[in-house]
Backbone as CSV, one residue per row, in Angstrom:
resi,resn,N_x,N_y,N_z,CA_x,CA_y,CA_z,C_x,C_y,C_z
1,UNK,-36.203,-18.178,22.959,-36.709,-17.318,24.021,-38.199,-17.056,23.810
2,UNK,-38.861,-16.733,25.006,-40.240,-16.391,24.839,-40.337,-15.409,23.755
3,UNK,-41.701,-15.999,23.055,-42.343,-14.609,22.139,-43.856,-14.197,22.550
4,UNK,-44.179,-13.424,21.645,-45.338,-12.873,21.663,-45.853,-11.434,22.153
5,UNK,-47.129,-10.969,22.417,-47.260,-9.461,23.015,-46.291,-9.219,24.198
6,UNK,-46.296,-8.213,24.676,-45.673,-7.946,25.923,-46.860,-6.708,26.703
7,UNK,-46.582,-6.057,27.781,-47.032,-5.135,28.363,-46.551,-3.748,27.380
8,UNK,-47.678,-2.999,27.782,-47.188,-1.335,27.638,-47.095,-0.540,28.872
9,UNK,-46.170,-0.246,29.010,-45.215,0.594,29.884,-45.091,2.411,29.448
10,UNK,-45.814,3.155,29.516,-45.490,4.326,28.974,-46.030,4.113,27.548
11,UNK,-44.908,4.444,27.051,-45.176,4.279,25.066,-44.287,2.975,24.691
12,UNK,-43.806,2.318,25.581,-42.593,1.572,25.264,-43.812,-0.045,25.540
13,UNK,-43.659,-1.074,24.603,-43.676,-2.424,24.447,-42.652,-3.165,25.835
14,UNK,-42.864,-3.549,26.686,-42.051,-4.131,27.703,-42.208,-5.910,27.173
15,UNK,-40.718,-5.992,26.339,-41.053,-7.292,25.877,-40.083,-8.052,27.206
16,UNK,-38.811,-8.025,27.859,-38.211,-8.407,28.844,-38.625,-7.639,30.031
17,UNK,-38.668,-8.420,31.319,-38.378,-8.471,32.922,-37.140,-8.752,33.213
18,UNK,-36.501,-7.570,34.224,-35.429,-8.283,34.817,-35.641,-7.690,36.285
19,UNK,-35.063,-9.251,36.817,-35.398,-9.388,38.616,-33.969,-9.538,39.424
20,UNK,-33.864,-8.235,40.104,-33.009,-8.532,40.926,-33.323,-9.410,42.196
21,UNK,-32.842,-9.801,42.971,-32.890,-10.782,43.984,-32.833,-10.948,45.324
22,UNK,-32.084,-10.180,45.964,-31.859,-9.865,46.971,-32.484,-8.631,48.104
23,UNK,-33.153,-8.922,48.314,-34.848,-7.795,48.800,-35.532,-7.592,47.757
24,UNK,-35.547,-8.431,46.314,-36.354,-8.564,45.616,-37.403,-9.299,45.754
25,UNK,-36.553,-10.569,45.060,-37.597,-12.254,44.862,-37.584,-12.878,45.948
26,UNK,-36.831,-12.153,46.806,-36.031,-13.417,48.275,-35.847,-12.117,49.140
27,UNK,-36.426,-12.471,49.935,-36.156,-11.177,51.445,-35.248,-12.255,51.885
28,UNK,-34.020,-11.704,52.131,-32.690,-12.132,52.297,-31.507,-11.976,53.682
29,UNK,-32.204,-10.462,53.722,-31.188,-10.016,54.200,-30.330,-10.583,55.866
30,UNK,-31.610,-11.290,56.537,-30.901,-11.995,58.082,-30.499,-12.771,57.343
31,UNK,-30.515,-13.628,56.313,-29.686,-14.792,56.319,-28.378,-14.183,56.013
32,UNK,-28.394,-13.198,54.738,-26.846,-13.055,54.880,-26.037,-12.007,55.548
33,UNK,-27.006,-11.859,56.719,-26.236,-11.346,57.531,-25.557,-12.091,59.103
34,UNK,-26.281,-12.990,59.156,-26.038,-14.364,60.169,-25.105,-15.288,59.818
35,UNK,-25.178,-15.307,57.979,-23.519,-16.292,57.628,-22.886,-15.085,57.371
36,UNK,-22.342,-13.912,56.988,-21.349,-13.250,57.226,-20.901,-12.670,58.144
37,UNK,-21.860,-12.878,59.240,-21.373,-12.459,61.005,-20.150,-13.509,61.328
38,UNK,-21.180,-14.542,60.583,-20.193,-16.247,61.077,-19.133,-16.020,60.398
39,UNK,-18.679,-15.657,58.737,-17.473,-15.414,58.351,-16.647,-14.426,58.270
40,UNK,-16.904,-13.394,59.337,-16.186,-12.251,59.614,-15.687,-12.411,60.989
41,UNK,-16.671,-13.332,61.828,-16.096,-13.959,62.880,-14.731,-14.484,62.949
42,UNK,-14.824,-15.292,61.987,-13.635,-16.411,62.002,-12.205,-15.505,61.633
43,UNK,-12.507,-13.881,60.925,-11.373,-13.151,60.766,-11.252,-12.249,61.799
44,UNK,-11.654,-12.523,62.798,-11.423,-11.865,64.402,-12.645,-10.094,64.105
45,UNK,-13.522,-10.214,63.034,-13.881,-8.571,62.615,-15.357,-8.689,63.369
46,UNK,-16.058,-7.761,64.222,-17.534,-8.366,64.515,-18.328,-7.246,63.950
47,UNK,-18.944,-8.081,63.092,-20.021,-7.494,61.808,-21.131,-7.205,62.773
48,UNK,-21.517,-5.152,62.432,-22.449,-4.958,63.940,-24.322,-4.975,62.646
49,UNK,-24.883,-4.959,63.139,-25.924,-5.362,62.247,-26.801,-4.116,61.516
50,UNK,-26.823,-2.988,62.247,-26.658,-1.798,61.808,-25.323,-1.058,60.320
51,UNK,-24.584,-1.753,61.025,-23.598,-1.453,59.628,-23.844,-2.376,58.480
52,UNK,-24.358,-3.487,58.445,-24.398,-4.170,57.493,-25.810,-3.901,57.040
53,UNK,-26.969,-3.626,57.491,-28.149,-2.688,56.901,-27.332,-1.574,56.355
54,UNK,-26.498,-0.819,56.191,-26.540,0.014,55.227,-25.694,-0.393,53.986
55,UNK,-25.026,-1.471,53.856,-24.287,-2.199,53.163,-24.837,-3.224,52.431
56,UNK,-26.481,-3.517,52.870,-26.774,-4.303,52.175,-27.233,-4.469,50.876
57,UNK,-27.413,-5.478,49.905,-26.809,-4.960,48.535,-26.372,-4.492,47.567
58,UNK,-24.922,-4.199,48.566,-24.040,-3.928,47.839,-22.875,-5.189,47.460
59,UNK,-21.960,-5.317,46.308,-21.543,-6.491,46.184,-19.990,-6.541,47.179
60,UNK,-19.542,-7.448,47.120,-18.773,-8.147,48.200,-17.517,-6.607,48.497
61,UNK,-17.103,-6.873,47.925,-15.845,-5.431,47.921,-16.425,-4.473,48.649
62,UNK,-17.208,-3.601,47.994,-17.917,-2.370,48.698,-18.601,-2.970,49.600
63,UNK,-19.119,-3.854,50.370,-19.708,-4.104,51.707,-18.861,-4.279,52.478
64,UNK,-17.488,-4.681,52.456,-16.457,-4.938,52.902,-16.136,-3.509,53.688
65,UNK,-16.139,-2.633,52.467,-15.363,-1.179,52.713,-16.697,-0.443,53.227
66,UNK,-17.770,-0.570,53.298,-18.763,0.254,54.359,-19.104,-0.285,55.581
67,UNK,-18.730,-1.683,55.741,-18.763,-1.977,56.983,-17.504,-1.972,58.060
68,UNK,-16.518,-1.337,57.264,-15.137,-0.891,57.989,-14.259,-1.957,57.997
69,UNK,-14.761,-3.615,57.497,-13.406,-4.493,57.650,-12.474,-3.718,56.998
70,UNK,-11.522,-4.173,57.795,-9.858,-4.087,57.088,-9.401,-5.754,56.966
71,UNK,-9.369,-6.205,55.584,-9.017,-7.668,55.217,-8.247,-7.035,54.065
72,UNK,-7.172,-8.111,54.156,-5.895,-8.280,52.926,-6.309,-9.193,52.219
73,UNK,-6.265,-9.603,50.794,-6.600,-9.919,49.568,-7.130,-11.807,50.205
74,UNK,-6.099,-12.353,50.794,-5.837,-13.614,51.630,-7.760,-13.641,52.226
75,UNK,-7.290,-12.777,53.525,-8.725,-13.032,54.355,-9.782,-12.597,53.661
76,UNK,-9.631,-11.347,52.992,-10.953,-11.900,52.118,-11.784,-12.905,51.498
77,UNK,-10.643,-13.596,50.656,-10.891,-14.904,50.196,-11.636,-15.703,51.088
78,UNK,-11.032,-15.292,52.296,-11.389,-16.547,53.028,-13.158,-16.469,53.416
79,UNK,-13.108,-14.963,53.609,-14.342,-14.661,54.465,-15.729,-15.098,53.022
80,UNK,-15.197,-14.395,52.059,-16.137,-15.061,51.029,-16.395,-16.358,51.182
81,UNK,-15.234,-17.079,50.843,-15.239,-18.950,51.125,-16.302,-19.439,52.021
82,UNK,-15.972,-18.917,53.796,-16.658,-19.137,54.573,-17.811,-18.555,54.974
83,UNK,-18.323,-17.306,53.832,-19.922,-17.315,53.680,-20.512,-17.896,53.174
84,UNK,-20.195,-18.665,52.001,-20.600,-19.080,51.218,-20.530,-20.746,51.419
85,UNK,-20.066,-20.763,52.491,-20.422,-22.420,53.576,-21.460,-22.357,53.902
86,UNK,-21.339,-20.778,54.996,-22.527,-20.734,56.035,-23.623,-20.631,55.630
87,UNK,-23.784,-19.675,54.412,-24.923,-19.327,53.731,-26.283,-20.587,53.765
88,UNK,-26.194,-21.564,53.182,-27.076,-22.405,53.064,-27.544,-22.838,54.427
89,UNK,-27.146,-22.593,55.141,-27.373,-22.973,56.554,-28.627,-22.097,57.404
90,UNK,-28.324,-20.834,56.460,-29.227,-19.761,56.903,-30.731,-19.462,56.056
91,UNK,-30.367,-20.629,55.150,-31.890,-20.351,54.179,-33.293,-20.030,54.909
92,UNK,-33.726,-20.915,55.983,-34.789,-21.150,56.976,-34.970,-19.746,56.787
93,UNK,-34.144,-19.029,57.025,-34.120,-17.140,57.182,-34.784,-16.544,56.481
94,UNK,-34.325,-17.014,55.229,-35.024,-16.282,53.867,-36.730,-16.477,53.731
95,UNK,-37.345,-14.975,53.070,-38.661,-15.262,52.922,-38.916,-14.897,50.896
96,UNK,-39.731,-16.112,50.683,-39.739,-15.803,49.250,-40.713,-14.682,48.795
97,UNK,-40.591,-13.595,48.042,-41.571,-12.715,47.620,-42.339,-13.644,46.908
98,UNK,-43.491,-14.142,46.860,-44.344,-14.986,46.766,-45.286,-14.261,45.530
99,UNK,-45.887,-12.820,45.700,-46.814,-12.752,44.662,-45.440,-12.137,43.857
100,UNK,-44.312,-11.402,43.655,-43.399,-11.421,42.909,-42.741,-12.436,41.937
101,UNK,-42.885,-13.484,42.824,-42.597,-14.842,41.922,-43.547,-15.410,41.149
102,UNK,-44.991,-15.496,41.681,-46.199,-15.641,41.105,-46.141,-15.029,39.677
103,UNK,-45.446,-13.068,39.712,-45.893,-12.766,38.804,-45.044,-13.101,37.274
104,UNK,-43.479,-13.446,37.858,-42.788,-14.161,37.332,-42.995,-15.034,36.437
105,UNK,-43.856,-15.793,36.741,-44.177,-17.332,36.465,-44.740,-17.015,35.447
106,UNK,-45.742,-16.009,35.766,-47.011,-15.935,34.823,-46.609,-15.325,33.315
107,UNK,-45.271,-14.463,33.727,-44.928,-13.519,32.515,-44.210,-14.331,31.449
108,UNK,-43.492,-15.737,31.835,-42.411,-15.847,31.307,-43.218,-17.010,29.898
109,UNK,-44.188,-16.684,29.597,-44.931,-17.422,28.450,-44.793,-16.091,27.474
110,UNK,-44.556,-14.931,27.533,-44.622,-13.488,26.684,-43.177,-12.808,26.850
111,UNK,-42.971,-12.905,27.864,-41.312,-12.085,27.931,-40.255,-12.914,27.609
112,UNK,-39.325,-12.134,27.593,-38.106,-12.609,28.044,-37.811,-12.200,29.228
113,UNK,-36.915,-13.404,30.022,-37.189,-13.347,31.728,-35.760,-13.216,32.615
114,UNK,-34.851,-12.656,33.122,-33.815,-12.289,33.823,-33.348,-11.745,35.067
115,UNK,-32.415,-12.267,35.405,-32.076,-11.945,36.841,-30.585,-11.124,36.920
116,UNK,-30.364,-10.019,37.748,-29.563,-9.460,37.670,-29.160,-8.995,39.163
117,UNK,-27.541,-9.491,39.067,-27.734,-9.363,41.161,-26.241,-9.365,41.314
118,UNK,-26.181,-8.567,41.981,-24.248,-8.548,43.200,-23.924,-9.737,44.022
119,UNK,-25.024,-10.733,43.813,-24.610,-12.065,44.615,-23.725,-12.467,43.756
120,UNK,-22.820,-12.989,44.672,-21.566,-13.860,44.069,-22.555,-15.115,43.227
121,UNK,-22.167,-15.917,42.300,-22.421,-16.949,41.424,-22.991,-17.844,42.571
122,UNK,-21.789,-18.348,43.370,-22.156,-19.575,44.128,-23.091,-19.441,45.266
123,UNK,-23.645,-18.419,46.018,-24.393,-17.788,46.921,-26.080,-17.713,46.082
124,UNK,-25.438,-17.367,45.107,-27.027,-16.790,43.891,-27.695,-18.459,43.284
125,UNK,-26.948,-19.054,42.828,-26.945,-20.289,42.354,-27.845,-21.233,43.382
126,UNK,-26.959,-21.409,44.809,-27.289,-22.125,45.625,-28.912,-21.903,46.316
127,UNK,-28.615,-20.404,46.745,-30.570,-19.530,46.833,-31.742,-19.765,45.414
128,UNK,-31.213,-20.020,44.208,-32.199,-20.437,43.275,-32.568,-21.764,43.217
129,UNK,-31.254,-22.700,43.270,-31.687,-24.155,43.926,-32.902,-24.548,45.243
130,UNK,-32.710,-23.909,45.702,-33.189,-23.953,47.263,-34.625,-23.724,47.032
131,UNK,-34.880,-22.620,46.080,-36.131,-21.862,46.460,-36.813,-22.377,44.345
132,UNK,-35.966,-23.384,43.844,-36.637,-23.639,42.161,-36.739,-23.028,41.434
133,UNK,-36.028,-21.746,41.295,-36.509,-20.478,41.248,-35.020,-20.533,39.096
134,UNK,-34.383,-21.349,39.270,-32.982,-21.049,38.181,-34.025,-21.241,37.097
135,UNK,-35.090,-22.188,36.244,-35.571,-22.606,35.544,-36.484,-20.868,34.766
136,UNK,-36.492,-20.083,35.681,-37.107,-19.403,35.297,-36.910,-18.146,35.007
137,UNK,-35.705,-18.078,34.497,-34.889,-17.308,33.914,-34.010,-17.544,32.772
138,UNK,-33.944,-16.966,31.539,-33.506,-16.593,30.094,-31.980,-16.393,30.331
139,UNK,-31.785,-15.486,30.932,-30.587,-15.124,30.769,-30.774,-14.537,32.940
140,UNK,-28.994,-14.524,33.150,-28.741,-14.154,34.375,-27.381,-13.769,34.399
141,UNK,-26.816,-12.527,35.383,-26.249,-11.576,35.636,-25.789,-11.523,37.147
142,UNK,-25.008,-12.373,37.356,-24.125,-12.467,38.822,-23.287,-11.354,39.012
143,UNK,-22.866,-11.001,40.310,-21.847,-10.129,40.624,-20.678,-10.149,39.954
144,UNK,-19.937,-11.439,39.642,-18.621,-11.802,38.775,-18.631,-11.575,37.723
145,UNK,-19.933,-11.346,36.989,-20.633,-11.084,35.411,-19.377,-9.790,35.029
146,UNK,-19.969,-8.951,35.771,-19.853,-7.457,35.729,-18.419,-6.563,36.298
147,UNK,-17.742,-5.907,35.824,-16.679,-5.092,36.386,-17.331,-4.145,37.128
148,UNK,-18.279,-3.355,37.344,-18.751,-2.425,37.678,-19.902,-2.426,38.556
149,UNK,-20.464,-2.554,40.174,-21.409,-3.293,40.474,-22.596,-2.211,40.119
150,UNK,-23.881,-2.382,40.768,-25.107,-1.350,40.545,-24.164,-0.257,41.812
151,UNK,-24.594,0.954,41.673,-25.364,1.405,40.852,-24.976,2.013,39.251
152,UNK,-23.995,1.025,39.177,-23.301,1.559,38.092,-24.840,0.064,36.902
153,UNK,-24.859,0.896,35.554,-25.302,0.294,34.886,-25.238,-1.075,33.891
154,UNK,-23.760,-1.290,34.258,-23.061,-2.349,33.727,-24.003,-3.514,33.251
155,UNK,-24.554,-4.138,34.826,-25.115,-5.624,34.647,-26.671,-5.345,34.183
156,UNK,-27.214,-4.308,33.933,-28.330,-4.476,33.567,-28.183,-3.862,31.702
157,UNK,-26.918,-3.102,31.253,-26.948,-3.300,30.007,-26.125,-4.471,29.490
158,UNK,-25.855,-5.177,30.573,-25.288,-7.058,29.783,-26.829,-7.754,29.919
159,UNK,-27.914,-7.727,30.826,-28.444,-8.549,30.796,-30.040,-8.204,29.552
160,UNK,-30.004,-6.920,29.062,-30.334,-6.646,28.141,-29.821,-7.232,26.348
161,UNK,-28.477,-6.920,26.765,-27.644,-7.693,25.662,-27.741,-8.896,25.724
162,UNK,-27.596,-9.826,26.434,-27.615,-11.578,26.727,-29.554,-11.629,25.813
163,UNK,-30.596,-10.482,26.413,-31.736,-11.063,26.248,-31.662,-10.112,24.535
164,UNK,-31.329,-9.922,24.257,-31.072,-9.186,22.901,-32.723,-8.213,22.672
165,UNK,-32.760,-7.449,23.869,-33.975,-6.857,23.867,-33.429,-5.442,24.091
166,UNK,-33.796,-4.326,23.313,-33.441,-2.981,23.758,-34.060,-2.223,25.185
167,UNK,-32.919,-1.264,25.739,-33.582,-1.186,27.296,-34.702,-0.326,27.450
168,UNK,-35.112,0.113,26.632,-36.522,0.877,26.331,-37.845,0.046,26.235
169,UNK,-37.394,-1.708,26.309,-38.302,-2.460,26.087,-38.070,-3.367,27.334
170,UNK,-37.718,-3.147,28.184,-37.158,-3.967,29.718,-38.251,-3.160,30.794
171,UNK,-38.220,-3.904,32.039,-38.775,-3.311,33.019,-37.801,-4.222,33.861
172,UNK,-37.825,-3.131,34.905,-36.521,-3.883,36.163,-37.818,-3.906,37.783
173,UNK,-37.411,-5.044,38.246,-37.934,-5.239,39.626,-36.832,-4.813,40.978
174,UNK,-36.428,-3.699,41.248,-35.376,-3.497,41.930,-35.674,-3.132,43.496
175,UNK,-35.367,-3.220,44.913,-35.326,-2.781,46.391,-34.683,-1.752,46.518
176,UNK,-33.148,-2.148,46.166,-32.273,-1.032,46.082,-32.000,0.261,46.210
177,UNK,-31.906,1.035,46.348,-31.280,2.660,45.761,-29.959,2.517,44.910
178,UNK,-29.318,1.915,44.827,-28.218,1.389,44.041,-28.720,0.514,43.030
179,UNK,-29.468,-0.152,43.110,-30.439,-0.964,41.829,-31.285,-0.430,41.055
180,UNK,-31.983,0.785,41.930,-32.708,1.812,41.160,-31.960,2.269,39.906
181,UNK,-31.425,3.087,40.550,-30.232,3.834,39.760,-29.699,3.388,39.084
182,UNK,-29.018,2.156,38.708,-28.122,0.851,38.429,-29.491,0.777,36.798
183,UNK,-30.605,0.743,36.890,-31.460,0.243,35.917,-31.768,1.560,35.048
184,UNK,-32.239,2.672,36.098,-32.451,3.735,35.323,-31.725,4.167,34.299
185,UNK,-30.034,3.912,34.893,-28.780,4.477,34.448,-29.103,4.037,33.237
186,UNK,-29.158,2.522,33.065,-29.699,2.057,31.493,-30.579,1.975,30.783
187,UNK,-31.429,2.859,31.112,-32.147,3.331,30.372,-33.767,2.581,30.546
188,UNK,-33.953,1.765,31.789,-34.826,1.085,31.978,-35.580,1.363,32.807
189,UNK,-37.166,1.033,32.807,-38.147,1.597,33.797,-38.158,1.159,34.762
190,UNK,-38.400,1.202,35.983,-38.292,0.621,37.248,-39.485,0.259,38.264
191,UNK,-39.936,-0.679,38.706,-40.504,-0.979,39.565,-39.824,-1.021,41.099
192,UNK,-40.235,-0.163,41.946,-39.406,-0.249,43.403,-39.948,-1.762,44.586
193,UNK,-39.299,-2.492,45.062,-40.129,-3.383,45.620,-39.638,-3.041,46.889
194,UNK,-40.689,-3.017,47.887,-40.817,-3.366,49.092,-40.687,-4.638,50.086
195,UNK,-40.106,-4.737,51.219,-40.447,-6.219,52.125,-41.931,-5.696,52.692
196,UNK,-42.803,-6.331,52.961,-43.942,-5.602,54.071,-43.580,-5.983,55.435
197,UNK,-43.724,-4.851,56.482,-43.353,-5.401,57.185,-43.967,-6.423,58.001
């Protein structure tokens, strides 16, 4: 793993970054809301776009249950399945945080470098392919990682552990209010990111 200085943060050495993804590194959110219109479609449910802005990253279960579907264990499956078709279809959608990634790039000669996110594996995987983005990360923290999604602290004290860096020495890139919280919870400093509009 990377060595060397890191940033000072407060009183704390910030030897790891960790980047969440989803209104993070990747303004995201029409795309996955255009393939899960398409796979909530196909379960007769119509995903209104207002409800899914307040649902948005959150991981699959709890978006489920704030956007009011009622799906049995079966159609769920399915609706995941068939987002995760549509998804790639909707990349064009996505906009890359550009000086975020820039700053990425630049850090990962001194840090240790990580991603931590409620995207399912195959959704997260496929958006890092797309956009070159997997190479530049140490360690990573999918929705399936974790029993517990943000804002619970779970995946950001595994992805501390994976980078074997204490969370007093992390800085988190989070959009969220659930990611906020999710980082703080562990004990980590936070950067809030914005889309502009």
């Amino acid at each position: 793993m990377p060595e060397g200085q890191g940033h000072v943060v407060g009183e704390s050495m910030i030897r790891c970054m960790l980047f969440d993804m989803d209104g993070t590194l990747l303004f995201t959110e029409e795309a996955n809301f255009v393939a899960y219109r398409r796979a909530f479609a196909e379960e007769g449910f119509n995903l209104e776009r207002a409800a899914y802005q307040r649902a948005f990253g959150l991981r699959f279960d709890a978006m489920v249950r704030e956007v009011g579907a009622k799906l049995d264990a079966q159609a769920a499956v399915r609706v995941r399945d068939a987002k995760a078709r549509f998804y790639p279809e909707s990349f064009d959608q996505v906009r890359p945080n550009l000086p975020l990634i820039g700053l990425l790039r630049s850090v990962r000669a001194h840090h240790v470098t990580g991603l931590v996110t409620t995207a399912a594996t195959t959704n997260a995987r496929a958006l890092m392919a797309h956009f070159d983005l997997a190479h530049l990360f140490d360690v990573t923290v999918f929705g399936e990682d974790v029993e517990h999604p943000k804002p619970h602290p779970e995946g950001y004290l595994r992805a501390a552990r994976l980078a074997d860096v204490p969370t007093a020495q992390c800085l988190a890139f989070e959009d969220s209010a659930s990611g906020v919280a999710a980082a703080e919870a562990a004990g980590i400093t936070v950067v809030r990111v914005q889309e502009a509009p």
